[in-house]
KEZA-192075 format. One record per residue (C-alpha): x, z, y negated; residue in one letter. Coordinates in steps of 0.2 Angstrom, whole numbers, plus 5000, padded with zeros to 4 digits. Layout:
<sites>
<site <X,Z,Y>,A>
...
</sites>
This chain:
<sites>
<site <4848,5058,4828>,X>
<site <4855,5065,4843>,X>
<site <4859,5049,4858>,X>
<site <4861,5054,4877>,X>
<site <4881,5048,4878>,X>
<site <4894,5061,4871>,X>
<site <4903,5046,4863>,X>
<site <4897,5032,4852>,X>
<site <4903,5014,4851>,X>
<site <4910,5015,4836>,X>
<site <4919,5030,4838>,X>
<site <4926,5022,4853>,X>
<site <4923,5009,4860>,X>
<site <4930,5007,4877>,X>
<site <4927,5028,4880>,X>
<site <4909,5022,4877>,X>
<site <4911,5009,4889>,X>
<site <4915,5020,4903>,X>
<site <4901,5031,4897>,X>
<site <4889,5019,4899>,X>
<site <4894,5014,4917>,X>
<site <4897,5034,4922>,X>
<site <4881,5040,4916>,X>
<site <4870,5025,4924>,X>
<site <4877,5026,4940>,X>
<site <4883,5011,4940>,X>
<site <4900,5014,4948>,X>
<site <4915,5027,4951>,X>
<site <4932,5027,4955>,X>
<site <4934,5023,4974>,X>
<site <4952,5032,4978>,X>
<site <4962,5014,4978>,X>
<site <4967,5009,4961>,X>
<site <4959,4996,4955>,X>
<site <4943,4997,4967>,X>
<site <4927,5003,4962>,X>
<site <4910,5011,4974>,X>
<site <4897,4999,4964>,X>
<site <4882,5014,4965>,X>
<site <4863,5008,4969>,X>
<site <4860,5004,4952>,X>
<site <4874,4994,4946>,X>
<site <4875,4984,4964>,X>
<site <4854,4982,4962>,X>
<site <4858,4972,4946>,X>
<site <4871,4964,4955>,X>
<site <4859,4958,4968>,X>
<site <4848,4952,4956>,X>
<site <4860,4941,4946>,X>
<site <4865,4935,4966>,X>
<site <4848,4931,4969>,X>
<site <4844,4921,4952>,X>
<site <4860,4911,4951>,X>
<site <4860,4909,4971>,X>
<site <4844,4900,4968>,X>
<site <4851,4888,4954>,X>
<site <4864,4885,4962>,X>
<site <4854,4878,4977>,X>
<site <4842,4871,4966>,X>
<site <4857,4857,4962>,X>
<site <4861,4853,4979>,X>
<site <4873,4865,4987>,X>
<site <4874,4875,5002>,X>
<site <4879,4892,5006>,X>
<site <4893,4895,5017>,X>
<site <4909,4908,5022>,X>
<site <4927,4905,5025>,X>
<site <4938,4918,5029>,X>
<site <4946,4934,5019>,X>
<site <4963,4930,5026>,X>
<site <4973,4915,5022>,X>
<site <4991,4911,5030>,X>
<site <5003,4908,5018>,X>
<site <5007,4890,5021>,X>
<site <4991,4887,5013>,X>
<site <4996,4892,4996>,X>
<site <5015,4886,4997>,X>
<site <5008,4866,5000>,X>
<site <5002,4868,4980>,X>
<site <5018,4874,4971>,X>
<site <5008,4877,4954>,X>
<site <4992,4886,4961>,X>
<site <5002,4898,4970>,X>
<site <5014,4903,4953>,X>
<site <4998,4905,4946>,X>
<site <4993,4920,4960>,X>
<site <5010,4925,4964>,X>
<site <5009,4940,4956>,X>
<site <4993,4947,4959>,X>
<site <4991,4942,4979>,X>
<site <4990,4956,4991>,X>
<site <4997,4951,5007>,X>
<site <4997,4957,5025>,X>
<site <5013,4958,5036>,X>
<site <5007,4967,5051>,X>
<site <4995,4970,5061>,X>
<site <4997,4988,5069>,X>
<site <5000,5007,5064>,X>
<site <5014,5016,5075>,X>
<site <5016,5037,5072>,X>
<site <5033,5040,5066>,X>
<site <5039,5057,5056>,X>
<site <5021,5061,5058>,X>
<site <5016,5048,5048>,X>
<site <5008,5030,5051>,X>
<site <5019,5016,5050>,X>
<site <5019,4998,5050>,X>
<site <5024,4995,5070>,X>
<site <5041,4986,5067>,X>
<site <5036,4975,5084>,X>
<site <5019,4970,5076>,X>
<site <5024,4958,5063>,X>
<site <5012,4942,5059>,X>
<site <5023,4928,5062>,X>
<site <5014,4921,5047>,X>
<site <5010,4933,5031>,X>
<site <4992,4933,5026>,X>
<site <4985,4932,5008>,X>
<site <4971,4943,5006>,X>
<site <4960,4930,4997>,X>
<site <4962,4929,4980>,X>
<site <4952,4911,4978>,X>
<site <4947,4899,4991>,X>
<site <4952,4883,4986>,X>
<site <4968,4881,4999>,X>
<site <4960,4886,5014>,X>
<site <4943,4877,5010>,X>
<site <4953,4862,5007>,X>
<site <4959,4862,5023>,X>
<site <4941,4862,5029>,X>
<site <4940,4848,5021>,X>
<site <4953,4839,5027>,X>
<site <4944,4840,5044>,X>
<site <4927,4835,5036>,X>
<site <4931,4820,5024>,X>
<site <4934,4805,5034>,X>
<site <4926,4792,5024>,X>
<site <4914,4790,5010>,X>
<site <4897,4792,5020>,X>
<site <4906,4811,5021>,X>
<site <4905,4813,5001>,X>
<site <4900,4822,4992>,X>
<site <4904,4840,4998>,X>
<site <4893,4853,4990>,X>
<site <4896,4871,4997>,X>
<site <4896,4889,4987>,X>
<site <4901,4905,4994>,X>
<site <4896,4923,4989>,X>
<site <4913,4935,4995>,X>
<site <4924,4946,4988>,X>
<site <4942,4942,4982>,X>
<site <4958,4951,4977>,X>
<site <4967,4950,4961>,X>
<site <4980,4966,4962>,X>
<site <4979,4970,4944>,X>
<site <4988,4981,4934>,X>
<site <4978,4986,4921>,X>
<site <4958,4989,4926>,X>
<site <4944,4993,4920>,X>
<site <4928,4993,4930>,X>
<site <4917,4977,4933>,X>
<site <4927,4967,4918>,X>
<site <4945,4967,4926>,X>
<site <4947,4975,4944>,X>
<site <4960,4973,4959>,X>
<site <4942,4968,4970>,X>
<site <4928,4960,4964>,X>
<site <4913,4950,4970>,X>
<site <4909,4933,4965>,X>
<site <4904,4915,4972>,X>
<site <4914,4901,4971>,X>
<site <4908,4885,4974>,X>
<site <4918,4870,4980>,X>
<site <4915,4850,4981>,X>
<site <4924,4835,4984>,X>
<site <4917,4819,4977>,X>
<site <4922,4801,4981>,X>
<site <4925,4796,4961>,X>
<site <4931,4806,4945>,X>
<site <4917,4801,4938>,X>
<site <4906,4810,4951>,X>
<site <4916,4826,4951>,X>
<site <4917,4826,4931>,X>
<site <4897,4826,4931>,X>
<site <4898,4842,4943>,X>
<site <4909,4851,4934>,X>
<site <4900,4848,4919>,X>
<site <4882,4853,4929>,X>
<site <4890,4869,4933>,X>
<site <4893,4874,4915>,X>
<site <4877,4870,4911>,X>
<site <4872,4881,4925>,X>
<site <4881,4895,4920>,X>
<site <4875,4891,4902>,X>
<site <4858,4891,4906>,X>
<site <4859,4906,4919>,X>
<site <4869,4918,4906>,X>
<site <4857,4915,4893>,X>
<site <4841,4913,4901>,X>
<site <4843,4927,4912>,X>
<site <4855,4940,4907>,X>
<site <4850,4938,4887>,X>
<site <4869,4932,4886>,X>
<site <4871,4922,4873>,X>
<site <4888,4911,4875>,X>
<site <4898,4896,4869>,X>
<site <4904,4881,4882>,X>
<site <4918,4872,4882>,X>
<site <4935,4866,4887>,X>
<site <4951,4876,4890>,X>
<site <4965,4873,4881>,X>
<site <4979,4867,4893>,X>
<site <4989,4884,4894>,X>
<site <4972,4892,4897>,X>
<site <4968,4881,4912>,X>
<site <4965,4886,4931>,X>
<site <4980,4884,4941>,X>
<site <4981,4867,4948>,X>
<site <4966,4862,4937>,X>
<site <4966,4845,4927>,X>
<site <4952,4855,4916>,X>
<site <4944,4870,4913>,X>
<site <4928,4874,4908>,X>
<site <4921,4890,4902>,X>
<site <4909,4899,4893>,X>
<site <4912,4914,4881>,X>
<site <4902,4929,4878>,X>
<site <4906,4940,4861>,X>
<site <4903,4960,4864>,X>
<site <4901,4971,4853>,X>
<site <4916,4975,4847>,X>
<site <4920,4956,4842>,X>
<site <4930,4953,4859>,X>
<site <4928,4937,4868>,X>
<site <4922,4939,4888>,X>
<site <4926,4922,4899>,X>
<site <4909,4925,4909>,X>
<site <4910,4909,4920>,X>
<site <4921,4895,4925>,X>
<site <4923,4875,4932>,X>
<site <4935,4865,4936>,X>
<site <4939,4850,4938>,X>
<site <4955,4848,4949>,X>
<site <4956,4830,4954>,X>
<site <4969,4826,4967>,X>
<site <4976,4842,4965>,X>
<site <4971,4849,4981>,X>
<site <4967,4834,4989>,X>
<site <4985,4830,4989>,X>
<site <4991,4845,4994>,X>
<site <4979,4847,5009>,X>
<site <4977,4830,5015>,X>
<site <4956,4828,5009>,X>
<site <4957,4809,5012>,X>
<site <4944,4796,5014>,X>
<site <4940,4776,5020>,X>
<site <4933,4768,5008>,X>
<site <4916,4757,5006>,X>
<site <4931,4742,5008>,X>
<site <4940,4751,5020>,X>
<site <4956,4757,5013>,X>
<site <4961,4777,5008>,X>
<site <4958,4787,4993>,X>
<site <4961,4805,4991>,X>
<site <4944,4814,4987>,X>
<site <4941,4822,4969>,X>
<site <4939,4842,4971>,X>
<site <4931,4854,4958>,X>
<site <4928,4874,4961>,X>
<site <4917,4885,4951>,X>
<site <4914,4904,4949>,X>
<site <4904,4920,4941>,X>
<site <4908,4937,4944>,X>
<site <4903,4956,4944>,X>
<site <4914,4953,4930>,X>
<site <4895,4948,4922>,X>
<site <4888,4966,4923>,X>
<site <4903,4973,4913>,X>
<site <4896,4959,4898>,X>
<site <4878,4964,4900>,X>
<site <4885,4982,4896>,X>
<site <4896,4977,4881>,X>
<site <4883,4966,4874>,X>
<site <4867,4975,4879>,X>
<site <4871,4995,4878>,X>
<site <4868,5007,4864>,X>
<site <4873,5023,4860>,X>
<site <4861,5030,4873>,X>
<site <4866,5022,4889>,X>
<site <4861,5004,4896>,X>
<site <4849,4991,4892>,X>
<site <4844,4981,4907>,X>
<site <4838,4961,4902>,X>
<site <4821,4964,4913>,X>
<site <4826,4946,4924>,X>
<site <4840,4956,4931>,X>
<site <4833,4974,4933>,X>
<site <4831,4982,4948>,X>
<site <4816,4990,4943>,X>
<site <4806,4982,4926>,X>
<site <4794,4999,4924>,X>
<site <4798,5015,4928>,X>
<site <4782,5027,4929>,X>
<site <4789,5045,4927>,X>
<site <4773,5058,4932>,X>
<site <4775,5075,4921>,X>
<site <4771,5086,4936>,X>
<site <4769,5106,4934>,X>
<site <4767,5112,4949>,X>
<site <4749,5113,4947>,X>
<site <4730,5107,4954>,X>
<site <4731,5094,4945>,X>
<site <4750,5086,4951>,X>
<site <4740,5075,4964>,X>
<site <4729,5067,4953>,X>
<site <4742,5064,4941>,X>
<site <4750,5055,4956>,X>
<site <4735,5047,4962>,X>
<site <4734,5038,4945>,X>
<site <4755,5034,4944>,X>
<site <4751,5028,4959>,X>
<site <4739,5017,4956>,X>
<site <4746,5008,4941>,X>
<site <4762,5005,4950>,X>
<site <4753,4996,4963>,X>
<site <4742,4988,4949>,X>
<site <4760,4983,4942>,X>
<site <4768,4975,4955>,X>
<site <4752,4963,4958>,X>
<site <4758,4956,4943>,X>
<site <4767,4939,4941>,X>
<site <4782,4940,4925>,X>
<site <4794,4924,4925>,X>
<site <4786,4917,4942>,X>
<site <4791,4934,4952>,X>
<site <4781,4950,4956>,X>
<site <4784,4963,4943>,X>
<site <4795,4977,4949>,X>
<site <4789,4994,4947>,X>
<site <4794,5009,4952>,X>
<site <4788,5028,4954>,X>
<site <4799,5041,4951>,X>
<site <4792,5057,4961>,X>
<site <4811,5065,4963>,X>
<site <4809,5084,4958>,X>
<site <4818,5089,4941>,X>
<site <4809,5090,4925>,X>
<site <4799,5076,4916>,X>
<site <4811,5073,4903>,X>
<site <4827,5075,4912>,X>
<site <4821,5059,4924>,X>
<site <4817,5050,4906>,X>
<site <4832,5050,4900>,X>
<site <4839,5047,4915>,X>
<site <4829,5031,4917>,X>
<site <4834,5028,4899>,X>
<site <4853,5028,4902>,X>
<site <4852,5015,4917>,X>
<site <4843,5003,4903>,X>
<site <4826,5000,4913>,X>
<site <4816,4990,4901>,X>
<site <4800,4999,4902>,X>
<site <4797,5019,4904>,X>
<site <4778,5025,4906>,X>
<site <4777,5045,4906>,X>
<site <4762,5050,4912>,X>
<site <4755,5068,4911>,X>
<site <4738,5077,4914>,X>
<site <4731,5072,4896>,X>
<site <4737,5055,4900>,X>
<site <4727,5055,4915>,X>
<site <4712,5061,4906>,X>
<site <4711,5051,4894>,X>
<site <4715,5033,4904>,X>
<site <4733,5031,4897>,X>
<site <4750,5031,4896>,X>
<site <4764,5035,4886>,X>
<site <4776,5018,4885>,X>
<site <4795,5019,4879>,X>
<site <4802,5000,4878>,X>
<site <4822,5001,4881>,X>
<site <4825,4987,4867>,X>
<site <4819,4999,4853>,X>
<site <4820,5017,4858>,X>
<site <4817,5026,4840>,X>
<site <4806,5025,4827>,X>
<site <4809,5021,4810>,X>
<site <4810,5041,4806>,X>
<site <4823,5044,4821>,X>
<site <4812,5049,4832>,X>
<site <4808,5041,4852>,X>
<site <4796,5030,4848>,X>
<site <4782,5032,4864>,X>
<site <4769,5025,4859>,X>
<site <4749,5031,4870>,X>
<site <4742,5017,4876>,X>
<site <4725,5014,4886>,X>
<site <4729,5011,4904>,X>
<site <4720,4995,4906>,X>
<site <4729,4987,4891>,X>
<site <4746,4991,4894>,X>
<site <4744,4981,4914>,X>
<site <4736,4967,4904>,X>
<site <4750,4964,4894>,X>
<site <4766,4970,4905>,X>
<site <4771,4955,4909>,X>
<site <4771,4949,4890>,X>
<site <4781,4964,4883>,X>
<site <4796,4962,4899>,X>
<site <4797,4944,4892>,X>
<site <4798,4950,4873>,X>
<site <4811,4963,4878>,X>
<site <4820,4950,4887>,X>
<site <4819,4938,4870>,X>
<site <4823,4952,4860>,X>
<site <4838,4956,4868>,X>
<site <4844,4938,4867>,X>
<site <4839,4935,4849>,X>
<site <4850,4953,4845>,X>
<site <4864,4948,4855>,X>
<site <4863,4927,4848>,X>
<site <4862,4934,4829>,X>
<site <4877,4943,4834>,X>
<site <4886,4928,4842>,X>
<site <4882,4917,4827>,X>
<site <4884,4929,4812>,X>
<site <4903,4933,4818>,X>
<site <4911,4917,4821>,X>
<site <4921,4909,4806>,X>
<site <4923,4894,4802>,X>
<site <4931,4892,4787>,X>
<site <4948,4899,4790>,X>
<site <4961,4883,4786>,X>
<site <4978,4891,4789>,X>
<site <4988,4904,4797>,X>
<site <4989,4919,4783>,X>
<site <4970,4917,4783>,X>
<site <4968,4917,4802>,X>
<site <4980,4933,4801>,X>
<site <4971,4939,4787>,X>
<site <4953,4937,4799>,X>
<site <4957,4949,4812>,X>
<site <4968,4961,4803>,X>
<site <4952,4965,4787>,X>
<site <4940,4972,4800>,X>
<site <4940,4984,4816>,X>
<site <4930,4971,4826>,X>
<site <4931,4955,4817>,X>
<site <4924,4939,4827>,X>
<site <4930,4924,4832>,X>
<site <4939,4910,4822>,X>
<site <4931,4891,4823>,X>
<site <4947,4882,4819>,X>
<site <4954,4864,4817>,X>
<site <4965,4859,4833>,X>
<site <4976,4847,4837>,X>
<site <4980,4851,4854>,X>
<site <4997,4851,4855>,X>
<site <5008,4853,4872>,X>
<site <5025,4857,4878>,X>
<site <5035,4867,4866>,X>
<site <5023,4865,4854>,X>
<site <5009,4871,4862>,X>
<site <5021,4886,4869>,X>
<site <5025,4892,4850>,X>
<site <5008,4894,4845>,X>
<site <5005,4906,4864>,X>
<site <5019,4915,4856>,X>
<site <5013,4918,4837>,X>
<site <4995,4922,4845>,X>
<site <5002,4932,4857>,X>
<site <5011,4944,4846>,X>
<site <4994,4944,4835>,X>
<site <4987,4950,4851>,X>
<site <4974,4935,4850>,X>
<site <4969,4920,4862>,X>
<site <4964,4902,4861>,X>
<site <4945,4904,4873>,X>
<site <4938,4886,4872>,X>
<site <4936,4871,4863>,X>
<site <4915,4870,4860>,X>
<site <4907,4854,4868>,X>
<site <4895,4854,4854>,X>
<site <4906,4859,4839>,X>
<site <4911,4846,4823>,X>
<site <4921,4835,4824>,X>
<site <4939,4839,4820>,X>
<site <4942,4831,4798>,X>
<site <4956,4841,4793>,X>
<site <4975,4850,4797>,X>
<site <4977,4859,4813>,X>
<site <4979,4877,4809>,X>
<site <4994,4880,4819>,X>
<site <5005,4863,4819>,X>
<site <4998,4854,4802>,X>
<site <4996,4838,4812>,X>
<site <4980,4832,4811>,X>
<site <4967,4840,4820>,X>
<site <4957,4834,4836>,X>
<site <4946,4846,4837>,X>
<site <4942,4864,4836>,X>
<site <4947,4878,4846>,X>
<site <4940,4894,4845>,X>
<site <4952,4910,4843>,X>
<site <4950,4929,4847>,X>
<site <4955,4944,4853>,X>
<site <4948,4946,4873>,X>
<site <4945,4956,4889>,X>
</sites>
């Protein structure tokens, strides 16, 4: 069986990876390291994740807003830990004009900032100071905003949509009167993202709680959920966090009271990025490109005419026609199908696999026999291949295939999920009770799973010498489950008693 990328995943993985986004024009390399051009294709799936989550978001009470890409300095310095956490990555502006000099442009000496300006890396310092000016007393509360920008993270080493120096993303921010309030939010955005990965992108994920040397800068608790690729890597998709008095303190977010005194208000921030499109590709692709959950595809059926530069090319795109209007009058998951027709002038099967590359879920070829006899020729994404190797297109009436679009986009969006949960499931273990074994885990297979381990959460040192021994296994602690057992045994890495369990793995 011949497949359409020059390198498979097990061969190599992560050349596969850039394979996969090269070969769906999903991106390319912008000329600043660390940037990306997000192509039509990769920025329509974008758009559609924006859209689906943009609407659950708004769904639970929040309101879109913007705040600016450029935040002074001073911000940052008023919370000593959040801006350690950034220090390293913040791209900062010191001038404001180019002079020529030795032929050359130059920073103009004379047009220094009296203030340097961080190029937004995460909003929470400046919105907090929006705050400060909005919160004055508890008729204010609660604050529920979300915005959709870009932020950057000068990163050393990149790798397209999973870890760049600019990436899109929304982060939403709220300040609450009680910690009890913003707990329940930063719980109802996990469940969000939950709900949102698995629902719509087919991505199957576990949620729960950061360990403390995994948590947000200035966070009291972190929140993630993890996706597994196909490689056994974990990807943190999504986060929220709850930062109590953190910011508030630092930026002055105060409030009077129902009895008249003054309280600091209780922050959480929350966020997905385009980081999500690189774990729809690690999770979802094959050896033949992208698969596309059809919830997020730009286009859900691709109708490919075989024109010959014949008589009969305009009946053929008469009738392509047609059924791509016929398709887009139908409803799938309470929206219009999207279909498209793919008149550009190269040869039938050129556009086919071209289409099959970028992962659309559905590809009807449609030639003059077609026409004649009322049919179509259907490839489904999820299953390419027959048993016997070969693409499986199967010739379907016309009429039946538009009666029953809609139910096969679902069933390609459930298979998906149900590929990638059997994967999620079958590769977690949880029996491991020590540290040879755990070291024995990742070492026995080129892409083990994840670990399910007995926790006892330690801190300080403690905590510090198990980073360490993890960190020369090349592994990571990624969450502690909210619906895992209860802890009954030893904690893997101290022998104290357990708490609870922690999952281990390697990561991206």
């Amino acid at each position: 069986m011949k497949h359409a990328l020059n390198v498979t995943r097990e061969k190599d993985f992560a050349a596969w990876y850039q394979a996969v986004i090269t070969e769906a024009d999903m991106a390319e390399e912008s000329g600043v390291r660390g940037c990306m051009v997000i192509r039509p294709w990769g920025y329509g799936i974008w758009e559609r994740i924006q859209k689906l989550l943009d609407e659950r978001i708004k769904q639970t009470g929040h309101e879109n807003c913007y705040f600016p890409l450029f935040i002074p300095l001073s911000y940052f310095e008023k919370e000593a830990e959040h801006v350690d956490g950034f220090a390293k990555e913040m791209a900062v502006v010191t001038h404001h004009r180019l002079i020529q000099k030795d032929g050359k442009m130059v920073p103009d000496p004379d047009a220094k900032l009296e203030e340097p300006l961080v190029v937004r890396p995460t909003s929470e310092t400046v919105i907090g100071a929006a705050f400060s000016r909005w919160v004055q007393s508890w008729r204010d509360l609660p604050v529920l905003i979300n915005q959709w920008a870009n932020v950057v993270r000068w990163e050393m080493r990149t790798r397209m949509f999973l870890r760049t120096s600019e990436f899109l993303w929304q982060e939403g921010h709220t300040a609450h009167a009680t910690v009890d309030e913003a707990m329940e939010e930063t719980m109802k955005m996990l469940e969000v993202y939950r709900s949102f990965a698995e629902e719509c992108v087919a991505l199957p994920v576990v949620a729960g709680e950061k360990p403390e040397n995994e948590r947000f800068p200035g966070a009291v608790a972190t929140y993630s959920i993890e996706a597994m690729m196909q490689d056994g890597k974990a990807l943190q998709a999504g986060t929220s966090h709850f930062l109590g008095t953190t910011f508030s303190s630092a930026q002055n977010i105060k409030f009077q009271n129902a009895e008249g005194q003054q309280e600091l208000a209780q922050t959480t921030s929350w966020g997905m990025s385009t980081r999500m499109i690189g774990g729809l590709i690690m999770v979802h692709g094959d050896d033949d490109g992208l698969r596309v959950p059809p919830r997020v595809a730009p286009y859900q059926v691709v109708v490919v005419p075989m024109l010959r530069d014949t008589d009969e090319d305009a009946a053929i795109v008469d009738y392509c026609t047609d059924l791509v209007n016929q398709l887009n009058a139908l409803d799938v998951y309470r929206e219009p199908v999207r279909a498209l027709l793919d008149k550009r002038p190269s040869k039938a099967a050129t556009k086919r696999w071209s289409w099959v590359k970028k992962g659309a879920p559905i590809v009807i070829e449609v030639g003059g026999r077609d026409v004649a006899g009322g049919n179509v020729s259907v490839i489904r994404r999820d299953r390419l291949y027959r048993e016997d190797g070969k693409l499986d297109s199967q010739i379907v009436a016309k009429g039946d295939f538009v009666g029953g679009a809609a139910a096969m986009l679902q069933d390609i969006q459930e298979s998906l999920f149900a590929d990638a949960k059997a994967r999620l499931d079958g590769n977690i273990d949880r029996s491991i009770s020590d540290l040879d074994a755990l070291k024995a885990y990742f070492k026995a297979s080129k892409n083990p799973g994840w670990a399910l381990v007995q926790w006892a959460s330690p801190t300080g040192e403690a905590l510090d010498k198990v980073v360490q021994w993890l960190k020369g296994e090349k592994l990571t602690l990624r969450n502690v489950p909210t619906d895992a057992d209860a802890a009954d045994g030893a904690c893997v890495f101290t022998g104290g008693a357990a708490v609870e369990r922690v999952l281990v793995g390697r990561s991206y």
